[in-house]
C-alpha positions in Angstrom: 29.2 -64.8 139.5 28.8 -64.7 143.2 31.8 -66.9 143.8 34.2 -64.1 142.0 32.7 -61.2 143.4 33.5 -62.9 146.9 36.7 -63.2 145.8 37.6 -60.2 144.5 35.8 -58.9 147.5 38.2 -60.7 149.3 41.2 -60.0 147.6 40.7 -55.8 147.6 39.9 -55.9 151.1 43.1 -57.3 152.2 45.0 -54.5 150.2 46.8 -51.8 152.1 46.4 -49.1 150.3 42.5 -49.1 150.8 43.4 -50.4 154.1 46.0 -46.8 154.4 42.9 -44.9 152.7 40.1 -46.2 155.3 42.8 -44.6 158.0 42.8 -41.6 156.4 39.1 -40.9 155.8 38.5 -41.9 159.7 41.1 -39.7 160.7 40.3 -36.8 158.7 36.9 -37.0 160.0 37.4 -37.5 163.7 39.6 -34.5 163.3 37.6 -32.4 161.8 34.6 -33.3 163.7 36.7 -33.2 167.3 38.3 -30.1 166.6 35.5 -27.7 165.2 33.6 -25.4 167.5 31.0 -26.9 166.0 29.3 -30.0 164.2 28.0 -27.7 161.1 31.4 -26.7 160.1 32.7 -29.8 160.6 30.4 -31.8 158.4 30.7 -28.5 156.1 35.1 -29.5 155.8 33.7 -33.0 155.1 31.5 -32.6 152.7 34.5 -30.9 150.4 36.9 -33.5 151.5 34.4 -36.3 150.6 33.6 -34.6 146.9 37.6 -34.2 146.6 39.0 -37.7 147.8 36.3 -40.3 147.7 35.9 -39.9 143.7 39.5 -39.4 143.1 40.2 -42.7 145.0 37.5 -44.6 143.9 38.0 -44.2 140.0 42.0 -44.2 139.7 41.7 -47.6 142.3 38.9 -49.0 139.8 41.0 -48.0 136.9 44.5 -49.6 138.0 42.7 -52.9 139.8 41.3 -53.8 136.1 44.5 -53.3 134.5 46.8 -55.0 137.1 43.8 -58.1 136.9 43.9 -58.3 133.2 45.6 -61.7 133.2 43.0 -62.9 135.7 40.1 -61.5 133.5 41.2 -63.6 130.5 41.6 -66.8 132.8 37.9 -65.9 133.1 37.2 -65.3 130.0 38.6 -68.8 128.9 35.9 -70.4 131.3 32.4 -71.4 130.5 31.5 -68.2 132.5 29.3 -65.1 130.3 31.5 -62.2 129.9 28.3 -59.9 131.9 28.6 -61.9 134.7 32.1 -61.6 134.8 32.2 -58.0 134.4 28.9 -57.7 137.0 31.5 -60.0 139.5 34.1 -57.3 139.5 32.1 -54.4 139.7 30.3 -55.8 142.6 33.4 -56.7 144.2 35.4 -53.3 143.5 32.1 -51.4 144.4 31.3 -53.2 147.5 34.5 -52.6 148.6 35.0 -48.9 148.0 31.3 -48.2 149.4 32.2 -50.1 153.1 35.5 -48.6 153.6 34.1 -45.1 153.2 31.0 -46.4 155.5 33.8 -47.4 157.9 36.0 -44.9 157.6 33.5 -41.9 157.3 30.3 -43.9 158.9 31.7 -44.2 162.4 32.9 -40.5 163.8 29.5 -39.4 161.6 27.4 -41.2 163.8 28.6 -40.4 166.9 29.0 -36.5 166.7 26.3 -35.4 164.0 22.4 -35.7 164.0 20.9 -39.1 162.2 19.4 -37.4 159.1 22.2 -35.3 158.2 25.1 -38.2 158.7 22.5 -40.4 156.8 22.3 -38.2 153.8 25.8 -37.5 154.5 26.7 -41.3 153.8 24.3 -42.0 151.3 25.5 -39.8 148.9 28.9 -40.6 149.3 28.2 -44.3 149.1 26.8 -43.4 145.8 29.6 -41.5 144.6 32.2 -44.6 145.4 29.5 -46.3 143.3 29.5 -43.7 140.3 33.6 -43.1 139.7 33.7 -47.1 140.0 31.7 -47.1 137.0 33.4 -44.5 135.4 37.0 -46.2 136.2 35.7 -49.5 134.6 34.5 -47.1 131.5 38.4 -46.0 131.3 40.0 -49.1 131.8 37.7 -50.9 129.2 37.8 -48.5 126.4 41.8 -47.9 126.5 44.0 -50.7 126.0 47.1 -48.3 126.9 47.7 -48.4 130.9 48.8 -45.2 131.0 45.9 -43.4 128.8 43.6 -45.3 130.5 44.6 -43.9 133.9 45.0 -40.3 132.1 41.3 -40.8 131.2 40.3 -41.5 134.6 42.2 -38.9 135.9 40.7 -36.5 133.5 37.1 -37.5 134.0 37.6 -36.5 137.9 39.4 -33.0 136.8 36.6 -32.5 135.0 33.8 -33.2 137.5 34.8 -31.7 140.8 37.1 -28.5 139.2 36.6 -27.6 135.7 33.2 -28.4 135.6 31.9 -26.0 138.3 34.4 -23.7 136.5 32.4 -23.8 134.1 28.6 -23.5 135.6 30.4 -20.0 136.9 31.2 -19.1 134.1 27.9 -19.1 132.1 26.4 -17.8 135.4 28.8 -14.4 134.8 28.1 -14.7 130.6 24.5 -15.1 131.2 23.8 -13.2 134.7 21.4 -10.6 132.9 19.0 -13.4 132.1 16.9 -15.4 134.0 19.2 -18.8 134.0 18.6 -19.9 137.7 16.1 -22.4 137.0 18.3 -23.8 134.0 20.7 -24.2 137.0 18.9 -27.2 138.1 19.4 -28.6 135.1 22.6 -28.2 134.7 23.8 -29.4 138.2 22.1 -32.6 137.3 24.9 -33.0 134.7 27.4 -33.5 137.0 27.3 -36.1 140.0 29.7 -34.2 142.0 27.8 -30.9 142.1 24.4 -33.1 142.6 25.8 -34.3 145.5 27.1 -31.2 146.8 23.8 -29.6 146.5 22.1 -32.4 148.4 24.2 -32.2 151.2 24.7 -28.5 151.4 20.6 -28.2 151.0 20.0 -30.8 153.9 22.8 -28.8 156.5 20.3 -25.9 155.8 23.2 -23.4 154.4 20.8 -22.9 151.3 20.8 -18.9 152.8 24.3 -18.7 152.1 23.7 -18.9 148.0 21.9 -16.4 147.9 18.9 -16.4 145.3 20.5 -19.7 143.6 19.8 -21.3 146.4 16.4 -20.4 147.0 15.9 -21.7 143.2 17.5 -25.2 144.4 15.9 -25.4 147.8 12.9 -24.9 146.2 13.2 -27.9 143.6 15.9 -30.0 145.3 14.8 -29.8 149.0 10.7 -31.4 148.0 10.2 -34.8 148.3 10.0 -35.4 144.2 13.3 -33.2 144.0 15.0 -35.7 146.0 13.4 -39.0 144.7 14.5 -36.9 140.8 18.3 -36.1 142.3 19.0 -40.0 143.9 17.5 -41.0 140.4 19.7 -38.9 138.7 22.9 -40.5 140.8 21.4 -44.1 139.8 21.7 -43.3 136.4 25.1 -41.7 136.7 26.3 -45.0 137.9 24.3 -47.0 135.4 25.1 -45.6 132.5 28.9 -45.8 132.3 28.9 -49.5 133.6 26.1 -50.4 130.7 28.3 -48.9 128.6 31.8 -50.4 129.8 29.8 -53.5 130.0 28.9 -53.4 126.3 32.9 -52.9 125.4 33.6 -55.6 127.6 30.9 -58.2 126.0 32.5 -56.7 122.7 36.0 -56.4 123.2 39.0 -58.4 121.5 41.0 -59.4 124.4 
């Protein structure tokens, strides 16, 4: 398992369009960083690029690398080699990957303009988040045979998470704003890996004041010790669950 995971390792990191992509993450945040009047808002331009393009390019990358590799996966699959430790191999590889070029990419201008605990949160979460639309990219490629549906379902899943979703946690917020719902908020961020990671972030810059009572209510749970330990939890088994289950089609699957 190790020995395909260093090649796949290998093989992604000598691609150019993650190579193009690491460019435009560092440049992006040098930019932003260099140009603001201030750290704050430049993490704060960050923070929405990273929830916009790290998840985008991390499950459509996923999604395509498995289907162009399909020929290699059944030259694997014809070896004396467990399909989980096959499966493992490439999500370590693809993973790997996609969490040290946005450590490269986003790690280095972090480090040298913004304070240690923010840029470490900062990185964290978003080495997380490369982790958790990997997973769900594997979950699209494995359950749809079709190239192009499977990349539609990838696509989909990320509409889903970073727009519709909050489109919809405003919308209840407006059907339901005579009742007491805040504290059903924290719930319901929890459902989406995007907004838990926005929420982090946003809580740890100390911007909380700027969402009002909302953000009391999240400060308040997300911003103790347990809230965090319960939110990073939550992001572990965002990135569990789809690959457990992609990994079960994959053990399963007629190829």
């Amino acid at each position: 398992m190790i020995r395909i995971t260093k090649y796949v390792l290998a093989d992604i990191l000598r691609n150019r369009i993650l190579l193009a992509y690491c460019l435009l993450l560092s440049g992006f945040s040098w930019t932003a960083l260099s140009l603001e009047d201030s750290t704050a808002k430049g993490v704060l331009t960050l923070v929405n690029l990273m929830l916009l393009m790290v998840p985008l390019m991390a499950v459509m990358f996923s999604t395509i690398y498995i289907y162009n590799s399909a020929e290699f996966i059944e030259l694997l699959v014809s070896q004396p080699v467990e399909r989980s430790q096959i499966w493992t191999a490439l999500f370590l590889g693809l993973g790997s990957s996609q969490g040290m070029v946005f450590l490269v990419g986003m790690g280095l201008p972090l480090l040298v303009f913004v304070h240690e605990s923010v840029s470490l949160m900062f990185l964290i979460t978003g080495f997380l988040i490369s982790w958790i639309f990997c997973a769900i990219g594997f979950l699209a490629a494995v359950y749809a045979k079709d190239k192009a549906r499977g990349i539609g379902i990838a696509i989909l899943a990320w509409l889903f998470f970073a727009l519709l979703y909050d489109g919809l946690i405003l919308f209840l917020l407006y059907q339901f704003s005579d009742y007491p719902i805040e504290k059903a908020m924290v719930g319901v961020v929890m459902l989406s890996p995007i907004d838990l990671a926005r929420i982090l972030l946003l809580l740890h810059l100390d911007v909380s004041a700027l969402m009002g009572f909302t953000g009391a209510i999240f400060k308040s749970f997300f911003g103790t010790i347990s809230g965090m330990v319960l939110s990073f939890a939550m992001l572990l088994v965002w990135l569990l669950v789809p690959f457990s289950l992609s990994l079960y089609k994959f053990k399963n699957k007629d190829l």
